[in-house]
Backbone of each chain as nested JSON, in Angstrom:
{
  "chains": [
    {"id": "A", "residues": [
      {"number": 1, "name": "UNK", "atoms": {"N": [50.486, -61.75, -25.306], "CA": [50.394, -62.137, -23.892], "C": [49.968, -60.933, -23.066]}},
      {"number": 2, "name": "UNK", "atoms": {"N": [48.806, -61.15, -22.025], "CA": [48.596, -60.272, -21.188], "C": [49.931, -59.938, -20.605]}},
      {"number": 3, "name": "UNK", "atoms": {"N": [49.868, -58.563, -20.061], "CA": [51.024, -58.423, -19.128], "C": [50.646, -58.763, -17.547]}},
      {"number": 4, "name": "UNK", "atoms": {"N": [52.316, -58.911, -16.902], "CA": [52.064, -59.028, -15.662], "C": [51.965, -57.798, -15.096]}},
      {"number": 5, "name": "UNK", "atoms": {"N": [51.688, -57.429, -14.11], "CA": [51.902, -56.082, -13.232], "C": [53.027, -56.302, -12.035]}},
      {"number": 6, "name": "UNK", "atoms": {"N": [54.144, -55.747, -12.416], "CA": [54.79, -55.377, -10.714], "C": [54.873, -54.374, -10.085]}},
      {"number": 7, "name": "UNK", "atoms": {"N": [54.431, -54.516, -8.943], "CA": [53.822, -53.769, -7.912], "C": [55.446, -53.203, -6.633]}},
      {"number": 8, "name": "UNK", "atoms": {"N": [55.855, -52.113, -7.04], "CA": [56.385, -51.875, -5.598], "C": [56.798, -50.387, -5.361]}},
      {"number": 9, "name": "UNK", "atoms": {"N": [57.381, -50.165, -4.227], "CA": [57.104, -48.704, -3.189], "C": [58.85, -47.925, -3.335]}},
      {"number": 10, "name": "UNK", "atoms": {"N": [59.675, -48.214, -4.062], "CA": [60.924, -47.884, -4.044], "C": [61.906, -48.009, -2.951]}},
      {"number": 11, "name": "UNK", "atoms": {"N": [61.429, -48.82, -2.451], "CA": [62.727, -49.026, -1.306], "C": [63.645, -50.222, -2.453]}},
      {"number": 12, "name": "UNK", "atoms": {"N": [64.852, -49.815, -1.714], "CA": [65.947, -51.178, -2.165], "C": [66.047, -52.254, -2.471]}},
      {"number": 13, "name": "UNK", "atoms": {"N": [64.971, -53.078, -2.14], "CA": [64.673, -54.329, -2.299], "C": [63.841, -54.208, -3.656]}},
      {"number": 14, "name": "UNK", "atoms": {"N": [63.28, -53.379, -3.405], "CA": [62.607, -53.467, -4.386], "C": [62.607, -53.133, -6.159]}},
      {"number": 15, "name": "UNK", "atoms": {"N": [63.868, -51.687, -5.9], "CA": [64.757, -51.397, -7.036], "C": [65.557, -52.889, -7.38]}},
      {"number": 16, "name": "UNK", "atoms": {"N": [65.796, -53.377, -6.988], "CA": [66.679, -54.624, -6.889], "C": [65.993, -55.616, -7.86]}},
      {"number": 17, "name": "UNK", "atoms": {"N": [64.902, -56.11, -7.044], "CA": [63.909, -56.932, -7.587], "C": [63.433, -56.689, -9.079]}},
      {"number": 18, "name": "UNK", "atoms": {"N": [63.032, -55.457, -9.146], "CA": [62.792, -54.573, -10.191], "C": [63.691, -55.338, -11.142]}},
      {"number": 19, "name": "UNK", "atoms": {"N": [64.817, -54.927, -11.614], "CA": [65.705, -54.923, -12.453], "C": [65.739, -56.418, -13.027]}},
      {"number": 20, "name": "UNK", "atoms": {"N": [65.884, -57.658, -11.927], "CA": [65.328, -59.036, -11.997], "C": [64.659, -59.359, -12.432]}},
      {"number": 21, "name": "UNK", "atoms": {"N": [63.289, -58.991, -12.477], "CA": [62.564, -59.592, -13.047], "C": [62.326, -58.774, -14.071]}},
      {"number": 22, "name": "UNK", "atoms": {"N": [62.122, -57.642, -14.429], "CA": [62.607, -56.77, -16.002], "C": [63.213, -57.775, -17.009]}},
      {"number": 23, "name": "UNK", "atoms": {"N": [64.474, -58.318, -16.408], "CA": [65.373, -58.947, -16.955], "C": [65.02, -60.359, -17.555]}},
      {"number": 24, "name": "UNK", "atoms": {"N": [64.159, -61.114, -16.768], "CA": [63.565, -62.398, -16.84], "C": [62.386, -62.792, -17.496]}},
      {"number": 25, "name": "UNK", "atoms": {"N": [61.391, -61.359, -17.584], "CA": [60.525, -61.541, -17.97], "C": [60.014, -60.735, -19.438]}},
      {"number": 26, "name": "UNK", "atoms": {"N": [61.333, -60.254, -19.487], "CA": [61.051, -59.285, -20.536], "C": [60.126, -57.527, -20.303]}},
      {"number": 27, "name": "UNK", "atoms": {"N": [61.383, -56.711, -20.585], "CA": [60.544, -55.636, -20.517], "C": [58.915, -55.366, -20.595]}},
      {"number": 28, "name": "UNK", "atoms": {"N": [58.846, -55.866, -22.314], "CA": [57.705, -55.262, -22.544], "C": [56.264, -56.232, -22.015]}},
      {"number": 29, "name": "UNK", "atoms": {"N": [57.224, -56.865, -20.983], "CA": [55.437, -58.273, -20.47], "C": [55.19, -57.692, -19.095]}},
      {"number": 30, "name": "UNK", "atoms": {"N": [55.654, -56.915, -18.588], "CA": [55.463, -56.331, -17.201], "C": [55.196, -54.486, -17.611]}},
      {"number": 31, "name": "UNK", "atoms": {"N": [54.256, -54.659, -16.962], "CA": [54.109, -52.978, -16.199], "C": [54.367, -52.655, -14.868]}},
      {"number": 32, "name": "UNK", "atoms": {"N": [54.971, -51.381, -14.31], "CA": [55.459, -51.136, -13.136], "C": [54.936, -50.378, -12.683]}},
      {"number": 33, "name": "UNK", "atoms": {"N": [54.672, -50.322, -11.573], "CA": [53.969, -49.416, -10.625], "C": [54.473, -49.325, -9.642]}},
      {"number": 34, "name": "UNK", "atoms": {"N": [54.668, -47.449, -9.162], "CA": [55.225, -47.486, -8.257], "C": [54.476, -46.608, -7.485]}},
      {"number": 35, "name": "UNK", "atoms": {"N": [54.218, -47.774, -6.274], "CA": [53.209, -46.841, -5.345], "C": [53.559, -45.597, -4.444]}},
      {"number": 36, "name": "UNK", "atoms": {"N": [54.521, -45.227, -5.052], "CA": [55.032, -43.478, -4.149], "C": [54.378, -42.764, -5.094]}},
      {"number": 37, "name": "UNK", "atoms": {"N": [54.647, -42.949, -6.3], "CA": [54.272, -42.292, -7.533], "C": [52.383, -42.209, -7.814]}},
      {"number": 38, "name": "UNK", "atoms": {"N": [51.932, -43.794, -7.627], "CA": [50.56, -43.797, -8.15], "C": [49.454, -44.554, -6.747]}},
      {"number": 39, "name": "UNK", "atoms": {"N": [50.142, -43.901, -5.863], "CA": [48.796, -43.876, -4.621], "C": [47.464, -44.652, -5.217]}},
      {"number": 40, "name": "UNK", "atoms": {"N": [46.867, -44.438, -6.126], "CA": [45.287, -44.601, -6.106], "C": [45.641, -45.771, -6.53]}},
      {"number": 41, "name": "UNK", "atoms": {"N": [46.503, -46.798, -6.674], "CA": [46.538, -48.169, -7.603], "C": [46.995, -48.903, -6.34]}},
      {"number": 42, "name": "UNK", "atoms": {"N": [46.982, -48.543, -4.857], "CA": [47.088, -48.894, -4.008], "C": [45.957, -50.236, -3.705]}},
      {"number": 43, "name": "UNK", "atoms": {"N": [44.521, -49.565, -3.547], "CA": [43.701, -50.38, -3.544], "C": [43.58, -51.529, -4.907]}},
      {"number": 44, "name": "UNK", "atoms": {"N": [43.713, -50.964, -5.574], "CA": [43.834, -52.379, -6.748], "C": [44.534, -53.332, -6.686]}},
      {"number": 45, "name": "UNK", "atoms": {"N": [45.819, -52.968, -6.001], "CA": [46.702, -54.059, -5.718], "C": [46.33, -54.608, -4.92]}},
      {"number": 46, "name": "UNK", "atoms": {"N": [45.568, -54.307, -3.674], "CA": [45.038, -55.416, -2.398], "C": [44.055, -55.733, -2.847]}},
      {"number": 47, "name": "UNK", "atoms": {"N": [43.299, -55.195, -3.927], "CA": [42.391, -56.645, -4.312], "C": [42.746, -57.407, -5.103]}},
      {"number": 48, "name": "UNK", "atoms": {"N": [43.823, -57.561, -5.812], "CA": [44.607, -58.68, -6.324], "C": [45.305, -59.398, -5.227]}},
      {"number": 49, "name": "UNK", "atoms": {"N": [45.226, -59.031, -4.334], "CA": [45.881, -59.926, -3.302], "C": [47.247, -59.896, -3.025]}},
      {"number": 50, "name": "UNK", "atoms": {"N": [47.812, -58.493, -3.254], "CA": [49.248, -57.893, -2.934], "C": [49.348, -57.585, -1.623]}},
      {"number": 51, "name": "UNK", "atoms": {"N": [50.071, -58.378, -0.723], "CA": [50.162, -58.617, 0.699], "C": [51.469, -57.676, 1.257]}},
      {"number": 52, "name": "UNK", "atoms": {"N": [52.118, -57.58, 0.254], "CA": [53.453, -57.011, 0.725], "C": [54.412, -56.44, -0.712]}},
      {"number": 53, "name": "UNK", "atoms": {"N": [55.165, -55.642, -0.888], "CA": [56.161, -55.274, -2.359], "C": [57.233, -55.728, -1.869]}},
      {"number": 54, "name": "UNK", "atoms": {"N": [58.357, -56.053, -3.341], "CA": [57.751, -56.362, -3.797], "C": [56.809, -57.636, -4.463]}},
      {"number": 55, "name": "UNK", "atoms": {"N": [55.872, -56.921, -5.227], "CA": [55.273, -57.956, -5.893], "C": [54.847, -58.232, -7.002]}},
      {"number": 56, "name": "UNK", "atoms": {"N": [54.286, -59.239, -7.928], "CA": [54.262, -59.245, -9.006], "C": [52.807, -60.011, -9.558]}},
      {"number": 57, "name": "UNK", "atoms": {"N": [52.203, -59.356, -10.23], "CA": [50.523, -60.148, -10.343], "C": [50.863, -60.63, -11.911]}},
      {"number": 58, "name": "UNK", "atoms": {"N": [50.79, -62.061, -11.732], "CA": [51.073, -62.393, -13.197], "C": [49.147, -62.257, -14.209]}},
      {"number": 59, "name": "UNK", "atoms": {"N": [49.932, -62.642, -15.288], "CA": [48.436, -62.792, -16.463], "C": [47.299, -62.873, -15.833]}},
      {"number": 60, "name": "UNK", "atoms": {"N": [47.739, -64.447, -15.699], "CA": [46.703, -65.206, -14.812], "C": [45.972, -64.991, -13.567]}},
      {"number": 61, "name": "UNK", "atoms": {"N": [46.49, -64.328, -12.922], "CA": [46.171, -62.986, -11.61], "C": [46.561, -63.376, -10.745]}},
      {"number": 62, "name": "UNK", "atoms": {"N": [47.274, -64.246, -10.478], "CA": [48.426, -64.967, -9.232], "C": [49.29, -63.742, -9.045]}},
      {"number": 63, "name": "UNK", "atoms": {"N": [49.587, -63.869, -7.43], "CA": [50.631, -63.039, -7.004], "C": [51.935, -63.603, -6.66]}},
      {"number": 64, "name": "UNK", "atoms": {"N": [52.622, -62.896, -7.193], "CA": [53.755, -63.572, -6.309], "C": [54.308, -62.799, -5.597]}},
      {"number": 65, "name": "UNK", "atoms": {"N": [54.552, -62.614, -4.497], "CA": [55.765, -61.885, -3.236], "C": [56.725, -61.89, -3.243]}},
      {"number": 66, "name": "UNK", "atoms": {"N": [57.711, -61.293, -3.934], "CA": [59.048, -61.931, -4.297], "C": [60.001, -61.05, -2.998]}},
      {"number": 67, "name": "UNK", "atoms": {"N": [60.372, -61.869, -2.653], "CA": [61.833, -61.27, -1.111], "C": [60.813, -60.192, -0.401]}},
      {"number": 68, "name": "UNK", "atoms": {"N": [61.081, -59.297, 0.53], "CA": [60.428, -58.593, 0.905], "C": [60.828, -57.554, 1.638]}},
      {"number": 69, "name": "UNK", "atoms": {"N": [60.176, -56.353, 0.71], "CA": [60.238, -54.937, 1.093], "C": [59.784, -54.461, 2.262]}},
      {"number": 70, "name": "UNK", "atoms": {"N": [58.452, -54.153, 2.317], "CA": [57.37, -53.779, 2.799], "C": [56.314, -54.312, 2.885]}},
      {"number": 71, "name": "UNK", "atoms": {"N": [55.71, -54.098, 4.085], "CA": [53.731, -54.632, 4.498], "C": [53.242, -53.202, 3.087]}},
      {"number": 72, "name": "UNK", "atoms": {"N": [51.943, -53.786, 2.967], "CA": [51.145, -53.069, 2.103], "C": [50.401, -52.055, 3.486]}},
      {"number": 73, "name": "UNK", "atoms": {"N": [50.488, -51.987, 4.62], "CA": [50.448, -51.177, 5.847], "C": [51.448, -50.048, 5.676]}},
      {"number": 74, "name": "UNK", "atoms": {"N": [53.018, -50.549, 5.474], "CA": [53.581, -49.644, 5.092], "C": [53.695, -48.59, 4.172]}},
      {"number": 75, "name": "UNK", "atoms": {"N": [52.873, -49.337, 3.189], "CA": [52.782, -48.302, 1.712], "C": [51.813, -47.158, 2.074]}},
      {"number": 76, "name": "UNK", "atoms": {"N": [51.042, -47.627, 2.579], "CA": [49.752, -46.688, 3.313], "C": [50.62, -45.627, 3.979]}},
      {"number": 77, "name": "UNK", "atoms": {"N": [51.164, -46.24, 4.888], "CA": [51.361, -45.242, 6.419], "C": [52.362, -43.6, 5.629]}}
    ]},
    {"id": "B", "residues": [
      {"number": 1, "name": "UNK", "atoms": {"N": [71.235, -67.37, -23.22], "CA": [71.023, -66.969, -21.965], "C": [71.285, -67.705, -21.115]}},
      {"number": 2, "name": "UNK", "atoms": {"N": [71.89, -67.456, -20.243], "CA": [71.864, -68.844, -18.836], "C": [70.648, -68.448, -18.237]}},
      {"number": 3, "name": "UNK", "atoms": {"N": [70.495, -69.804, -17.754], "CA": [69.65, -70.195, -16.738], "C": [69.301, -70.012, -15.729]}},
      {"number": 4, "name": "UNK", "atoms": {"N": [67.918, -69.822, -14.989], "CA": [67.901, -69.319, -13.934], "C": [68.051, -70.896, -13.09]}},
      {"number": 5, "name": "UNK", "atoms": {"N": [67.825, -70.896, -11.671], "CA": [67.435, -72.253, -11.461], "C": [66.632, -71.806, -10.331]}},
      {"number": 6, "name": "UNK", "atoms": {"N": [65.386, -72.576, -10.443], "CA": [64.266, -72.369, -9.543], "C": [64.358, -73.873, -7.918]}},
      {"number": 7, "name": "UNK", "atoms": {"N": [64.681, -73.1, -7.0], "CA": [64.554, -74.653, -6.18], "C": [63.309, -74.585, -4.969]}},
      {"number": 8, "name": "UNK", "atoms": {"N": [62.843, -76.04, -5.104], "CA": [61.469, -76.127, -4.746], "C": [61.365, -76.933, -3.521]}},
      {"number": 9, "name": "UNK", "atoms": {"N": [60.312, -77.555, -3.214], "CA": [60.338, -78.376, -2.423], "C": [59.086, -79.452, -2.283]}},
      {"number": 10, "name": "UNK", "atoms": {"N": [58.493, -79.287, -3.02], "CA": [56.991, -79.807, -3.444], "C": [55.738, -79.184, -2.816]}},
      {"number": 11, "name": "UNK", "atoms": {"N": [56.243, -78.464, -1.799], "CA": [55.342, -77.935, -1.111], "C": [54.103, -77.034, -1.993]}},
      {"number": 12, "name": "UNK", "atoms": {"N": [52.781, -77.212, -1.565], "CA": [51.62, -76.189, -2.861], "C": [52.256, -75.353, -2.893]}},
      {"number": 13, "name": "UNK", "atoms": {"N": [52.636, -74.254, -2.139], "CA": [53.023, -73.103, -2.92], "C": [53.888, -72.741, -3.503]}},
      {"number": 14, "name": "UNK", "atoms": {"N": [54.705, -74.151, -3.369], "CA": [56.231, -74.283, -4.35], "C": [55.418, -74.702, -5.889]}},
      {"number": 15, "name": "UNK", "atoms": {"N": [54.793, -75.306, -5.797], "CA": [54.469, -75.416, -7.08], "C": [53.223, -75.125, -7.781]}},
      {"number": 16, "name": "UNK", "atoms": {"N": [52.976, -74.12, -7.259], "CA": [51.782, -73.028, -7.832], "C": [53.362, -71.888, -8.635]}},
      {"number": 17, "name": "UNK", "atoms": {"N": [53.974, -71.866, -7.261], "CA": [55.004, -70.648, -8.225], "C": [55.866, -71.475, -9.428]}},
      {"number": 18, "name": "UNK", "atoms": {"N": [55.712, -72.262, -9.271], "CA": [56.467, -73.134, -10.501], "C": [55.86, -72.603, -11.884]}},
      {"number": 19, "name": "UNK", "atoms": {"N": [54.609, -73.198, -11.829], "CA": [54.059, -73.093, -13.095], "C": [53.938, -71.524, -13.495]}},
      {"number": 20, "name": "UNK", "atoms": {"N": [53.9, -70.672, -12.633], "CA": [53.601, -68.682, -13.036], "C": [55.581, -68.799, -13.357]}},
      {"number": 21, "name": "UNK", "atoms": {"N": [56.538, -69.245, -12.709], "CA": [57.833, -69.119, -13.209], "C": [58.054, -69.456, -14.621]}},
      {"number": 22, "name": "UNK", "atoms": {"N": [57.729, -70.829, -14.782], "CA": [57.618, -71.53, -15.793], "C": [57.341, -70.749, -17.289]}},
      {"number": 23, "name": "UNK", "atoms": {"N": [56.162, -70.359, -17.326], "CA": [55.166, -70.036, -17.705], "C": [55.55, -68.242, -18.023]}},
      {"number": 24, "name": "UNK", "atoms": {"N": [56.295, -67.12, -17.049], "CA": [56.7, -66.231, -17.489], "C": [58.034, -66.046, -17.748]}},
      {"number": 25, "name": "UNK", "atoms": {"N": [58.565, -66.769, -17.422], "CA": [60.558, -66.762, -17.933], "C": [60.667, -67.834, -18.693]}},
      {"number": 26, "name": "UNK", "atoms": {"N": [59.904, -68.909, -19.109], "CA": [59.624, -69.646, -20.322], "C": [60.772, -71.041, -20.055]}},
      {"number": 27, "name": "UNK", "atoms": {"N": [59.926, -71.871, -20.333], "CA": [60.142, -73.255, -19.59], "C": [61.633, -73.527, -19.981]}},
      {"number": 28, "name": "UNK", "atoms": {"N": [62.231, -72.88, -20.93], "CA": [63.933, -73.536, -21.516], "C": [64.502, -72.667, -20.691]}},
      {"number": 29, "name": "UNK", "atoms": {"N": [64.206, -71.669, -20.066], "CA": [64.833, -70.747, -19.488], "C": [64.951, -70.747, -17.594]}},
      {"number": 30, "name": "UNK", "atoms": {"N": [64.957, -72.231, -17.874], "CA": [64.828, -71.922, -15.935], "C": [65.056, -73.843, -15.574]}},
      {"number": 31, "name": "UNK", "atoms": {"N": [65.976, -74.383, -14.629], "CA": [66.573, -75.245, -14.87], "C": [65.423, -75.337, -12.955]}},
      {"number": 32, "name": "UNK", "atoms": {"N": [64.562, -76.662, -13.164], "CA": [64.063, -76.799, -11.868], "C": [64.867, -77.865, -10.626]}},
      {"number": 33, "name": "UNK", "atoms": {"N": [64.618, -77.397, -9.62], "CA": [65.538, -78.354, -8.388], "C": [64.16, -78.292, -7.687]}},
      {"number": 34, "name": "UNK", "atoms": {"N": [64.368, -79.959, -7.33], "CA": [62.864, -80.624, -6.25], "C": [64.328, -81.047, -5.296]}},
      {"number": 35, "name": "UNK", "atoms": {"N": [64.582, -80.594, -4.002], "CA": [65.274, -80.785, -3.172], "C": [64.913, -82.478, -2.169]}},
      {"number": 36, "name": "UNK", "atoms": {"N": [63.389, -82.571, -2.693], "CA": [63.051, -83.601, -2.208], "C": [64.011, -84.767, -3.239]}},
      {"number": 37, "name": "UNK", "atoms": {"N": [63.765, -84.561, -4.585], "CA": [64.868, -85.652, -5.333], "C": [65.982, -85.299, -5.19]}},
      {"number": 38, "name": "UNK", "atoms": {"N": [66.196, -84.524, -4.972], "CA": [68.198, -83.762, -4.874], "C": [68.48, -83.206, -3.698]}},
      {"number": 39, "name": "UNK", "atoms": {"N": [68.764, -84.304, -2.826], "CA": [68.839, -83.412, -1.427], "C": [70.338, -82.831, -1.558]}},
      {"number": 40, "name": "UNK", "atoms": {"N": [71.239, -83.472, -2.564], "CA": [72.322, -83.237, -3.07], "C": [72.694, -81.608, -3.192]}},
      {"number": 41, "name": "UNK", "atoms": {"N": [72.235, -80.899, -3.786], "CA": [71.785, -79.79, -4.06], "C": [71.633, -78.721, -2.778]}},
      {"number": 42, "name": "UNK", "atoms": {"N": [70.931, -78.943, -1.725], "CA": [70.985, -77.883, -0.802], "C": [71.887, -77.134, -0.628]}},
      {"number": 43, "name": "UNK", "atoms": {"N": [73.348, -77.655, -0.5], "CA": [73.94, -76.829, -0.198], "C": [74.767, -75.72, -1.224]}},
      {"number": 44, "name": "UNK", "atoms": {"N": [74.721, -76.29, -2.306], "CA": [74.208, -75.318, -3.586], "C": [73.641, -74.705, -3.149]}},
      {"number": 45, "name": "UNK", "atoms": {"N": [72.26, -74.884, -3.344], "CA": [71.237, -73.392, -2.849], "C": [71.709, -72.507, -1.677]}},
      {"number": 46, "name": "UNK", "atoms": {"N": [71.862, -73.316, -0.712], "CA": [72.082, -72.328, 0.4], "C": [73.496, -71.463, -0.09]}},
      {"number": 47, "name": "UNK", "atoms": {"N": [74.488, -71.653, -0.616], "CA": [75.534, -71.019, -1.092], "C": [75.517, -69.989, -1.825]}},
      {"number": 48, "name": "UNK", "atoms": {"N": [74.337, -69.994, -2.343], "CA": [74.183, -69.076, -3.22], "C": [73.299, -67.927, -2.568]}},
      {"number": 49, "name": "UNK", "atoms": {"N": [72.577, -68.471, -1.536], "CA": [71.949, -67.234, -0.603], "C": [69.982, -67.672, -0.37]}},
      {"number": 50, "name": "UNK", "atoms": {"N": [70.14, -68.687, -0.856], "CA": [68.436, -69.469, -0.75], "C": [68.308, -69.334, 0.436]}},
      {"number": 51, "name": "UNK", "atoms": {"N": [67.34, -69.077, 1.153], "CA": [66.842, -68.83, 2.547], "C": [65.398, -69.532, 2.502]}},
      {"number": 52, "name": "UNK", "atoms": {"N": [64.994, -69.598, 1.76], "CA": [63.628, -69.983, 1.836], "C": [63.188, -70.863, 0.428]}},
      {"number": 53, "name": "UNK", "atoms": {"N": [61.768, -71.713, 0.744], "CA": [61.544, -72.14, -0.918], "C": [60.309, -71.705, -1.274]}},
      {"number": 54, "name": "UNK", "atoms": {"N": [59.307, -71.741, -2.328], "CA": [60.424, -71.826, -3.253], "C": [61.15, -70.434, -3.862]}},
      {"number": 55, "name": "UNK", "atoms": {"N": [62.401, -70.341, -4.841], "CA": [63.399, -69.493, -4.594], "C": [63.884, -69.533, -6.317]}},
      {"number": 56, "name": "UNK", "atoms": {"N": [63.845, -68.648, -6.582], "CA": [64.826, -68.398, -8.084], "C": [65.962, -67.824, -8.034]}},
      {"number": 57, "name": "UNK", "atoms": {"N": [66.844, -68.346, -8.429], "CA": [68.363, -67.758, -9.11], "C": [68.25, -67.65, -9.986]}},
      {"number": 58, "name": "UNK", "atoms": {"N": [68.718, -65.565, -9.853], "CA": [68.823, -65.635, -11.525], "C": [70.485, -65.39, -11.778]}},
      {"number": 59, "name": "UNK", "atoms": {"N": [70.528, -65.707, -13.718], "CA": [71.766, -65.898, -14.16], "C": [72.707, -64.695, -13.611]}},
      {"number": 60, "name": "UNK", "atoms": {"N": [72.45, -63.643, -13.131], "CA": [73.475, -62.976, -12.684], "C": [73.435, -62.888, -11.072]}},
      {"number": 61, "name": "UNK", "atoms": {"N": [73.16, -64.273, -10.407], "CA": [73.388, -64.848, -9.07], "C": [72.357, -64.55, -7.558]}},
      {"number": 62, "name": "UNK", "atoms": {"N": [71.307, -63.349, -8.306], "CA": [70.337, -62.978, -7.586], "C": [69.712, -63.632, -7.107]}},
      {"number": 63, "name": "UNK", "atoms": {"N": [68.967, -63.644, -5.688], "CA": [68.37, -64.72, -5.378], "C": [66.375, -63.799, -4.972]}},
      {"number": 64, "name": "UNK", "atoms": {"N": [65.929, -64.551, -5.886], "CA": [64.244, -63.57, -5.356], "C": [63.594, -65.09, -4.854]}},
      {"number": 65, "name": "UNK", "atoms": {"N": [63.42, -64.608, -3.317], "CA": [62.57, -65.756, -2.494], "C": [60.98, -65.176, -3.102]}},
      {"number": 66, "name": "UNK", "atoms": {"N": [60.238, -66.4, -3.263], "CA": [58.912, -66.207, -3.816], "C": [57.945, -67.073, -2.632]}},
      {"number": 67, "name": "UNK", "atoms": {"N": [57.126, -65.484, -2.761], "CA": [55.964, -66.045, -1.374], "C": [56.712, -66.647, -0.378]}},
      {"number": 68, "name": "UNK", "atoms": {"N": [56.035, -67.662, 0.272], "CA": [56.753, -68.808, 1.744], "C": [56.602, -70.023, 1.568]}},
      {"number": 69, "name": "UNK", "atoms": {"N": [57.039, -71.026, 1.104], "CA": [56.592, -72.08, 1.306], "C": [57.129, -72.793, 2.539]}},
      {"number": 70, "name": "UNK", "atoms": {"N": [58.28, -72.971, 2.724], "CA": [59.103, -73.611, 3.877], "C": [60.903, -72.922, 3.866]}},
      {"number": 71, "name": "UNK", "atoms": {"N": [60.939, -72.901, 4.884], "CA": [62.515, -72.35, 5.185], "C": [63.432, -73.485, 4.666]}},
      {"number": 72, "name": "UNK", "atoms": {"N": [64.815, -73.369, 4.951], "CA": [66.101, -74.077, 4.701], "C": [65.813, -75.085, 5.716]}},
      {"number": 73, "name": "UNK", "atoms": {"N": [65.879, -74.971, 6.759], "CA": [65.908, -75.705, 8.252], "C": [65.066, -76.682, 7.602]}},
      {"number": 74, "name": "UNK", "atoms": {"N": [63.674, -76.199, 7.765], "CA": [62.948, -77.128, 7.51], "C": [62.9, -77.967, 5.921]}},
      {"number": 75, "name": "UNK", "atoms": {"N": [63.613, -77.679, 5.167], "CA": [63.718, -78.694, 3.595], "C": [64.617, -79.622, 4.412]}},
      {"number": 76, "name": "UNK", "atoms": {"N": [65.502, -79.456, 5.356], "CA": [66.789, -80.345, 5.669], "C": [66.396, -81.062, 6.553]}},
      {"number": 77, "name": "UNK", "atoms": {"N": [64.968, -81.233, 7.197], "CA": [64.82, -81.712, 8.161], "C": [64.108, -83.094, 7.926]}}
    ]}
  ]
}
């Protein structure tokens, strides 16, 4: 199975989230990214259509927004 | 494993996230609620901290709101 990508900025919600869906989806089917850490994967995520962290781009390239951290404005600023 | 339980509302973007839920936490693994057939149920959800649909609980009581489809107010209305 392709992996999914989850996408988020380390705030609380998002450590949170993190751990959730780790849990649900299985470690090894998700990769994590954390945009404090990897800045340049910023733009990749808004062209997948990551509106806000966190978030989660499945296989199929659907996003999902799960609860909410941050604007992708914020990740920038 | 217990179950997560996903509650919906029929709304498209309730069930666009259905099938990416479905589909990455694996269909035995996630118990679905259409609030439209179970209006029974709301207050379940809301008890548990559902604010919005559609919405996953996971087995250790977490609640990750996914994307927007429609608020509480409005499933009850």
């Amino acid at each position: 199975m392709k992996k999914s990508i989850f996408y988020h900025a380390g705030c609380p919600v998002c450590v949170s989230a993190e751990q959730d869906i780790l849990e649900l989806v299985g470690t090894d089917n998700v990769e994590i990214v954390h945009f404090g850490e990897s800045k340049s994967r910023i733009a990749e995520a808004e062209k997948a259509g990551v509106k806000s962290v966190p978030a989660l781009v499945t296989p199929n390239g659907n996003v999902l927004h799960i609860n909410y951290g941050a604007s992708m404005a914020d990740v920038k600023a």
